[in-house]
C-alpha distance (Angstrom), angle and dihedral (degrees) to the residues before:
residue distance angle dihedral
X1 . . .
X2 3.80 . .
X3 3.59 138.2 .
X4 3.83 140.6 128.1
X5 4.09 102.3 -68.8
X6 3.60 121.4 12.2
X7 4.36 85.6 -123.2
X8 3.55 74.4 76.9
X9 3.77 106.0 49.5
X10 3.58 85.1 54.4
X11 3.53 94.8 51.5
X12 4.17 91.1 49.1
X13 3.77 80.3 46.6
X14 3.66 96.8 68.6
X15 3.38 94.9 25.8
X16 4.23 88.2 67.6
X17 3.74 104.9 19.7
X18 4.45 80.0 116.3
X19 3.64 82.1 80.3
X20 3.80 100.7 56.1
X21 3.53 132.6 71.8
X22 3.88 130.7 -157.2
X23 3.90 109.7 -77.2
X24 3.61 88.7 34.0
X25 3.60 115.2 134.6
X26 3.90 124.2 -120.4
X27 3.81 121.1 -158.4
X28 3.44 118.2 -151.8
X29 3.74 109.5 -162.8
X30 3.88 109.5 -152.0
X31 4.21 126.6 -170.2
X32 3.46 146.9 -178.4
X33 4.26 88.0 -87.3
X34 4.11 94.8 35.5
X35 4.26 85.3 118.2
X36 3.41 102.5 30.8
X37 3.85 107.6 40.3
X38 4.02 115.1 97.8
X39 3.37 98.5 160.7
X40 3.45 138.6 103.1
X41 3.94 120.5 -157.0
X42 3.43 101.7 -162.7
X43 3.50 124.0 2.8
X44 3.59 95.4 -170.4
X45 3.80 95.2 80.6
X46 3.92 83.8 78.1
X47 3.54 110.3 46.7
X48 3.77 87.7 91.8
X49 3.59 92.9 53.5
X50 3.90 110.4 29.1
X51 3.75 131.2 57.2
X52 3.99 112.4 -109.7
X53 3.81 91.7 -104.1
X54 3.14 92.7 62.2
X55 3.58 96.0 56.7
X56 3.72 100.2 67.2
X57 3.17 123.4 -164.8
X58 3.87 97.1 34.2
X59 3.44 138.5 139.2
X60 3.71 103.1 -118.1
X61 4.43 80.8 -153.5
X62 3.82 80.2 57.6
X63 4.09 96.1 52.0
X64 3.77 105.0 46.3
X65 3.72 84.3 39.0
X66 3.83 95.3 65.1
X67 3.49 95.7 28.7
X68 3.46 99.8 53.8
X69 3.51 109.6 30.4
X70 4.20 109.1 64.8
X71 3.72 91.5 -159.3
X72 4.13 89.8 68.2
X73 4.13 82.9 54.7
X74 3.53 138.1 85.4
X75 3.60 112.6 -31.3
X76 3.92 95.2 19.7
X77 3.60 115.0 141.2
X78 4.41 80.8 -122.8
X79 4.08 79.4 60.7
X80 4.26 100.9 40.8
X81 4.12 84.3 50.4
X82 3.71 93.4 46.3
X83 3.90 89.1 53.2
X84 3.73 94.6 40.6
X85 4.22 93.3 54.1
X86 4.13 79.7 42.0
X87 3.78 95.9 47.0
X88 3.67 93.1 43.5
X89 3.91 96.5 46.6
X90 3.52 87.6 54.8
X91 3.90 95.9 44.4
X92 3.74 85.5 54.8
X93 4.00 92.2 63.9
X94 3.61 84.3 63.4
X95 4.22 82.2 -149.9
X96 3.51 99.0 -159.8
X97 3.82 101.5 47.3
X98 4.01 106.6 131.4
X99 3.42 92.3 12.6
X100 3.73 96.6 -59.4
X101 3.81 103.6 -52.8
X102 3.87 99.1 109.4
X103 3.60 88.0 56.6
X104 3.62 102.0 39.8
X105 3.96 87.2 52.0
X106 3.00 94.6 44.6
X107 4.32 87.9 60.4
X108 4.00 88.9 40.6
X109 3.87 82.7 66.4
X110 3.55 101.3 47.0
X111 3.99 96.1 44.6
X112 3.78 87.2 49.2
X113 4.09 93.5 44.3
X114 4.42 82.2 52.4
X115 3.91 98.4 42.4
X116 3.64 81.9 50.4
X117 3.94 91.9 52.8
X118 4.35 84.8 33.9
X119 4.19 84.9 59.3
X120 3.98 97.0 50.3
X121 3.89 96.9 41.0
X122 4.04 94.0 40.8
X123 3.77 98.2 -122.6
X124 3.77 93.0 134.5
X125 3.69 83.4 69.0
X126 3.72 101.2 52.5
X127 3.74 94.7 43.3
X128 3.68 85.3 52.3
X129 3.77 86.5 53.4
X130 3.76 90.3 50.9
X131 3.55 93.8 46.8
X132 3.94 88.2 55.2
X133 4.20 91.3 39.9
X134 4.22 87.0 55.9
X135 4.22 84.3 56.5
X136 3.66 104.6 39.4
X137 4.04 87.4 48.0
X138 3.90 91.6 45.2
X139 3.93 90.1 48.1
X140 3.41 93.9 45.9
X141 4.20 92.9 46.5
X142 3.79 89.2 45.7
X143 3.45 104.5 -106.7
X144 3.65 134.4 140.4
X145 3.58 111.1 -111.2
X146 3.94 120.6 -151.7
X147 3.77 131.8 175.9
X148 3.85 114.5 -147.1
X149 3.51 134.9 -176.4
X150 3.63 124.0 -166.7
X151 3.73 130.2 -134.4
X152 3.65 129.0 -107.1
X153 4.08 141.7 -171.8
X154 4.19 119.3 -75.3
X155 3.86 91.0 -114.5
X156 4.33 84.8 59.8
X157 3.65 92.9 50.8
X158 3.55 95.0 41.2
X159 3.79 89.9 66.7
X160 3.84 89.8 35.8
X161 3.92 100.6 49.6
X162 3.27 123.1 162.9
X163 3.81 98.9 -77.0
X164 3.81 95.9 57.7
X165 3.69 92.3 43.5
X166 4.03 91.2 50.7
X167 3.62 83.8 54.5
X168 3.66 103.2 37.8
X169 3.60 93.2 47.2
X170 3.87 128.6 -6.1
X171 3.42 105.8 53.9
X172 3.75 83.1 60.1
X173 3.79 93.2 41.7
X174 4.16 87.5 49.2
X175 3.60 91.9 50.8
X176 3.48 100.1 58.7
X177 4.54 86.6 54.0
X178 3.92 88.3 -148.0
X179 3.65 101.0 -175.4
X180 4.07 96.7 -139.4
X181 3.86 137.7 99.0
X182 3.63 119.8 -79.1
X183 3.43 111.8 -165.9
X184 4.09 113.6 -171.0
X185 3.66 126.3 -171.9
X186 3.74 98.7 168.1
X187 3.79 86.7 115.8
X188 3.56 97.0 34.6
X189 4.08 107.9 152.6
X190 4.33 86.0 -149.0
X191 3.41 94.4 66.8
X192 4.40 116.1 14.2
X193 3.62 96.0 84.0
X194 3.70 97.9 23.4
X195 4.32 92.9 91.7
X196 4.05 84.9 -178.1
X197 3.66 91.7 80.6
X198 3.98 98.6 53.8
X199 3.97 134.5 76.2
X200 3.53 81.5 -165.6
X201 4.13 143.9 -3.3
X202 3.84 92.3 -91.1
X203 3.85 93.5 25.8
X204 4.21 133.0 65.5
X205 3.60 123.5 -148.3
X206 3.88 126.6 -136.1
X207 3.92 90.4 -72.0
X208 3.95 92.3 46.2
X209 3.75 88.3 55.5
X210 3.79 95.2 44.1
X211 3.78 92.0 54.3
X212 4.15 86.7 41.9
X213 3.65 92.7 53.5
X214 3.78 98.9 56.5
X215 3.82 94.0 41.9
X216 3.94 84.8 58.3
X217 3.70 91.6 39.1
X218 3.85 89.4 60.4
X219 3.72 93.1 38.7
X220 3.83 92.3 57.8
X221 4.07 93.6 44.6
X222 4.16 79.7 47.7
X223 4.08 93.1 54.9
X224 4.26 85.3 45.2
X225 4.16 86.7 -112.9
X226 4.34 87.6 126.7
């Protein structure tokens, strides 16, 4: 599972849990802004797959607008000008520039500017909450739970070293003693200095992804979960 906050991986959760079966397998995908981040981008990418009060805020104009009117969807001019402003912004950071550093210091100060914001307003402790909720309801369903994390590019890590991720991420992770696999390829050696797998530092492409999936594949058939 993946999506912008994990509030909202445990809402797609039970939203879809018809479609698994006990002894499925549930993949938690953790990052560097898993406890901090409250905030979701665009909450449009789940009107067609969550009920409307489960999107809160939202304007409920907003919801029956795009749900029920196919020009507003996919291939809509409102969606070809959304990517264009999106594709352009991220054009502009120019993200591999010196070999990725600019870019990837550029996200070191933004995650540390919302953990920051995350400490005062006691996010960190929801999302931890959330993080916990998403086990305890996979347990209890009979499904395999499994924490992933995926790789990223040498300049990323170099600004999120071990230090910053311990506090960013597993001291939280280690205080909640979740008894399940946690398998992290942030530092992975097949893909950090290998800039052919990524769209961006923080971000693999269709080939990254390819590669990613068959090194999980194999570590799932290795911990008897396939």
């Amino acid at each position: 599972m993946s999506s912008q906050t994990i509030e909202y991986d445990w809402k797609m959760l039970k939203q879809f849990d018809e479609h698994l079966r006990p002894g499925g397998v549930v993949i938690v995908s953790l990052s560097q802004i898993t406890f901090s981040n409250a905030e979701i981008g665009r909450k449009e990418n789940y009107y067609q797959v969550l009920d409307r009060e489960d999107i809160e805020p939202v304007s409920t104009f907003d919801y029956y607008t795009y749900t029920s009117i196919p020009a507003l969807n996919s291939g809509s001019v409102y969606t070809a000008l959304s990517r264009d402003i999106r594709d352009l912004r991220w054009e502009s950071h120019e993200p591999w520039v010196n070999n990725g550093k600019n870019y990837s210091e550029r996200k070191y100060e933004m995650v540390e500017a919302q953990y920051k914001q995350a400490v005062e307003n006691r996010d960190i402790e929801q999302n931890m909450e959330r993080v916990t909720d998403i086990v305890t309801y996979c347990q209890t369903k009979g499904y395999r739970v499994v924490l992933a994390m995926e790789p990223v590019h040498a300049s990323y890590n170099a600004c999120f070293d071990e230090a910053v991720m311990d506090r960013l991420v597993h001291q939280h992770l280690a205080s909640l003693e979740l008894d399940v696999p946690f398998l992290n390829y942030m530092t992975d050696e097949r893909f950090i200095h290998q800039r052919e797998y990524f769209h961006n530092p923080d971000h693999l492409n269709g080939k990254g992804r390819t590669l990613l999936s068959s090194l999980v594949y194999k570590d799932l058939k290795r911990l008897g979960y396939l």
